[in-house]
N, C-alpha and C positions, 0 to 999 in steps of 0.2 A: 202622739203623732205616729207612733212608731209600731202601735197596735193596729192603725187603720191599713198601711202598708202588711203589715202581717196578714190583715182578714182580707182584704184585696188580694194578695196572692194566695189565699187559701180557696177562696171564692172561686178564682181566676184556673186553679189545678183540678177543685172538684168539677168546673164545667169544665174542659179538656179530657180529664176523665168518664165524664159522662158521654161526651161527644165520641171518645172512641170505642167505649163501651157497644153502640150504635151501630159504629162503623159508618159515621160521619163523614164525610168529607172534612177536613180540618184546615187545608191549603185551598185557595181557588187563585186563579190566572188574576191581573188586574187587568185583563180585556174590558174595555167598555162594550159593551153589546146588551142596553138593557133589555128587560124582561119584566113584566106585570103579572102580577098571579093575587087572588083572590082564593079566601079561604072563609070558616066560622071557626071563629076562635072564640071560644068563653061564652057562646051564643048569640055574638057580632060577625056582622058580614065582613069583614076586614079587606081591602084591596092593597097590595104595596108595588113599590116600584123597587127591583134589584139591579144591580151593575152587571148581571149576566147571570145566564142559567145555572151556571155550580152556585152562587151564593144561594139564589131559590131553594135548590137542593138542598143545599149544607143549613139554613135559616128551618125547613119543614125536618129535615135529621131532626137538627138538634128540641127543636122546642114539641115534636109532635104534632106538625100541621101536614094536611094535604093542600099544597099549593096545587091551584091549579090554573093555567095559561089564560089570562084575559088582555083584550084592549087597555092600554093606559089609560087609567083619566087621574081623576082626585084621591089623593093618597089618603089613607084611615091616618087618625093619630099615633096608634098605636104601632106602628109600624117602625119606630125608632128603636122600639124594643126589643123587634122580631128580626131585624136583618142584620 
């Protein structure tokens, strides 16, 4: 049990690390003021919903997406992984 807590925060430092490596945003507001952005991820048109424009930002930093501004509608799946 005590190894999965280790690789968890080893995990948890190397993306923090890599986030500011970036120059990530790392802190966002908890403003609610959603925001939709649609991108191709992996060669999927992927649409997500965000709590407000820093997490869009700080979610395209970190992972290498160009978000970009769309209409709400139906969320991709994939999307739990990206924001």
């Amino acid at each position: 049990m005590k190894i999965y807590f280790a690789l968890i925060g080893l995990l948890l430092c190397c993306t923090l690390t890599l986030a500011q490596r970036r120059n990530c945003p790392s802190v966002c507001t908890l403003e609610y003021n959603p925001v939709c952005g649609e991108a191709n991820v992996r060669g999927q048109q992927v649409r997500c919903q965000f709590s407000n424009p820093c997490v869009m930002t700080s979610s395209g930093c970190r992972n290498g997406i160009n978000w970009r501004s769309t209409s709400c509608g139906i969320t991709s799946p994939q999307c739990s992984s990206l924001v």
